[in-house]
DSSP file (Angstrom, degrees, kcal/mol; ACC not computed):
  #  RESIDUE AA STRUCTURE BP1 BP2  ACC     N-H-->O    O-->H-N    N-H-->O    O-->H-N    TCO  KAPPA ALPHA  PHI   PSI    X-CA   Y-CA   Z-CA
    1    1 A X    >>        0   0    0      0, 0.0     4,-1.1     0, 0.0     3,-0.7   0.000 360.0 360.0 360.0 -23.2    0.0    0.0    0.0
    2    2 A X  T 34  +     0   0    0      1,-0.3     0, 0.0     2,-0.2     0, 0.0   0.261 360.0  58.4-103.9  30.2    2.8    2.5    0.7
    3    3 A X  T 34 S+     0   0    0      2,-0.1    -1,-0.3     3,-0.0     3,-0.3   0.380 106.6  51.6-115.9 -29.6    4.4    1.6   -2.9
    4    4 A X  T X> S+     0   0    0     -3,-0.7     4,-1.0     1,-0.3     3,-0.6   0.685 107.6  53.3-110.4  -6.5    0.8    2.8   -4.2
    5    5 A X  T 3< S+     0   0    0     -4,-1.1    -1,-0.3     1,-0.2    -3,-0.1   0.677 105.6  51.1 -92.6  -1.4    1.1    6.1   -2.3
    6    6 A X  T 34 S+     0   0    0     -3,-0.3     4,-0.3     2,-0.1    -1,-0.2   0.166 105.8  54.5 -99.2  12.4    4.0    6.9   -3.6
    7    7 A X  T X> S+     0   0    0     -3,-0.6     3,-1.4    -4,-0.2     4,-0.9   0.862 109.7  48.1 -68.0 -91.9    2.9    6.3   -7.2
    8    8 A X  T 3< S+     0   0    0     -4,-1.0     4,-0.4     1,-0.3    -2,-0.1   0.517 112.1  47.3 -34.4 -26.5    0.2    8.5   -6.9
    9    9 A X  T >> S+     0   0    0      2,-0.2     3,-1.8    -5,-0.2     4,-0.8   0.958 111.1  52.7 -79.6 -59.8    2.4   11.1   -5.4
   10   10 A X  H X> S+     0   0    0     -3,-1.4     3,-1.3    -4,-0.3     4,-1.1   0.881 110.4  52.1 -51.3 -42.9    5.2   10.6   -8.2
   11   11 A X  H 3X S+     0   0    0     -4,-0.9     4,-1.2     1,-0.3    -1,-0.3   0.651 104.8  46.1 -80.6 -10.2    2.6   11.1  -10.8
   12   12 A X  H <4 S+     0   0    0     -3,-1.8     4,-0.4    -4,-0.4    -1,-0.3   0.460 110.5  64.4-105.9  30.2    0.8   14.3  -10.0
   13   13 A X  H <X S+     0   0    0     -3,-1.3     4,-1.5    -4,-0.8    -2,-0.2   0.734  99.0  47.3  23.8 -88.2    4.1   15.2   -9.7
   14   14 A X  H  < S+     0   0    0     -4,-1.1     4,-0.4     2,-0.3    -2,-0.2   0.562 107.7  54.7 -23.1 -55.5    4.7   14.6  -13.0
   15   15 A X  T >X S+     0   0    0     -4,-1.2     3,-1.5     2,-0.2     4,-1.4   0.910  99.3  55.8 -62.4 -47.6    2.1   16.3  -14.2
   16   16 A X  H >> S+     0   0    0     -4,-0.4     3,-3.6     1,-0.3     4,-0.9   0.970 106.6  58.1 -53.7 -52.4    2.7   19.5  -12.4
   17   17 A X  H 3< S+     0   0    0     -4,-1.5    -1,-0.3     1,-0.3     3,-0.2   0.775 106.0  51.7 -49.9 -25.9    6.5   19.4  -14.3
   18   18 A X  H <4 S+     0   0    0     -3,-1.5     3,-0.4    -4,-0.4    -1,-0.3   0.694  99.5  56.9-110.1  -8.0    4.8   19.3  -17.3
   19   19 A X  H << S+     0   0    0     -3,-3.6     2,-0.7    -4,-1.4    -1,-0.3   0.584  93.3  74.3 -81.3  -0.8    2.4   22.4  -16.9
   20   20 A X  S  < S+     0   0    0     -4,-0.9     2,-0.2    -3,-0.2    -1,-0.2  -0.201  83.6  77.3-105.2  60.2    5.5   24.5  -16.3
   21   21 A X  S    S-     0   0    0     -2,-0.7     7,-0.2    -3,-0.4     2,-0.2  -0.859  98.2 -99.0-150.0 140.4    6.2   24.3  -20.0
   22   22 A X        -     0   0    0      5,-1.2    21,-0.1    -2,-0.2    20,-0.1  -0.602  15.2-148.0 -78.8 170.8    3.9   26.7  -22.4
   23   23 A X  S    S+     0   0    0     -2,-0.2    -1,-0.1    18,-0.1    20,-0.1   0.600  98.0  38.9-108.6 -17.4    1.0   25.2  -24.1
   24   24 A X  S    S+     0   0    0      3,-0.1    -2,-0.1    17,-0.1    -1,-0.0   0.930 135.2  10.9 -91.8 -66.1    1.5   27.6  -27.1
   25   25 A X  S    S-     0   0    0      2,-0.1     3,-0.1    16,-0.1    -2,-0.1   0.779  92.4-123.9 -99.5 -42.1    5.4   28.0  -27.7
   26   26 A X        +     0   0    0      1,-0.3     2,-0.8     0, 0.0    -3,-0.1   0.195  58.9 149.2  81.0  -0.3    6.8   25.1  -25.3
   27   27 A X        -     0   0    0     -6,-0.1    -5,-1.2     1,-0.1    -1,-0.3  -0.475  56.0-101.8 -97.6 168.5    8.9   27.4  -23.5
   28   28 A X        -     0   0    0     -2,-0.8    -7,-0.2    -7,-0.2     2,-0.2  -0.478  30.4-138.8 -88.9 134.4    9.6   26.8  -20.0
   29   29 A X        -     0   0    0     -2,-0.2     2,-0.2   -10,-0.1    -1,-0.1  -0.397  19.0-120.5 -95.1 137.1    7.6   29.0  -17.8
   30   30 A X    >   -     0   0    0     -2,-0.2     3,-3.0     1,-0.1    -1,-0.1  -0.594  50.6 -90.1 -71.7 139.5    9.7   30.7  -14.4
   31   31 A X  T 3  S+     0   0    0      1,-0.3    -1,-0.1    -2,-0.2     3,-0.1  -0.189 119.0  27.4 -55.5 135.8    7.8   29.4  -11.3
   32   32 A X  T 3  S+     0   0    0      1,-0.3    -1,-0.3    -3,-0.1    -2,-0.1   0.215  88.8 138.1  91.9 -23.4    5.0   31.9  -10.3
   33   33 A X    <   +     0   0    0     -3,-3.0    -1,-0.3     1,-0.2     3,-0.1  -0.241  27.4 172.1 -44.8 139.9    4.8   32.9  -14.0
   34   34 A X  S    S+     0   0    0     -3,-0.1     9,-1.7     8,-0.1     2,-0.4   0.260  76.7  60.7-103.8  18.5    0.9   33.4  -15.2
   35   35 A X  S    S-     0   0    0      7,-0.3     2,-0.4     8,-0.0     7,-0.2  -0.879  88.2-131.3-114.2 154.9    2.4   34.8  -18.5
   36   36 A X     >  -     0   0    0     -2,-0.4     4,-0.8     5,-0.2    -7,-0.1  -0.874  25.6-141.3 -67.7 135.6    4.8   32.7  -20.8
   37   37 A X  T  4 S+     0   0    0     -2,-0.4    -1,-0.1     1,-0.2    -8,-0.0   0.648  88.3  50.6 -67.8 -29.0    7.8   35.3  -21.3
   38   38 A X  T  4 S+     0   0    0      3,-0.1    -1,-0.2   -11,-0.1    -9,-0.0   0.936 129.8   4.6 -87.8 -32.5    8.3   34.5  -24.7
   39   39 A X  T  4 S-     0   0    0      2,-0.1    -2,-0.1   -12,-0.1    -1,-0.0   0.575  93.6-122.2-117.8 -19.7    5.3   34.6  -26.6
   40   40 A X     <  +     0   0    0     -4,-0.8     2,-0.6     1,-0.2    -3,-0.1   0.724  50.7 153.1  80.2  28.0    2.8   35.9  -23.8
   41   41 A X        -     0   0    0     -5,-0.1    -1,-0.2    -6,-0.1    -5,-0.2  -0.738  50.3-112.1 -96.3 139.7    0.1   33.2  -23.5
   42   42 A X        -     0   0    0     -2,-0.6     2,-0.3    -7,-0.2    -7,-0.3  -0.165  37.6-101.4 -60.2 164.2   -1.4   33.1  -20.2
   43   43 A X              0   0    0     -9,-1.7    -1,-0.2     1,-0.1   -21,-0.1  -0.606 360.0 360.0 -78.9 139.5   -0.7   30.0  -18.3
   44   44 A X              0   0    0     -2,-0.3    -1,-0.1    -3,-0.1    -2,-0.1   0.722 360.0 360.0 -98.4 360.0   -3.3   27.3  -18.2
């Protein structure tokens, strides 16, 4: 059981890493950003 809570943990995890990317350009957004820097789409 403490192998599947530490799954779950690794994967939203995971996810979060992959929102700190834009959804628009793909560049990587500074923590705390809501703007992307390069192209200026908000972050979703």
């Amino acid at each position: 059981q403490e192998s599947v809570t530490r799954e779950r943990i690794k994967t939203s995890t995971d996810t979060k890493e992959s929102s700190e990317f834009c959804q628009s350009c793909g560049t990587s957004l500074k923590p705390g950003a809501r703007f992307c820097g390069k192209c200026g789409t908000p972050r979703s």
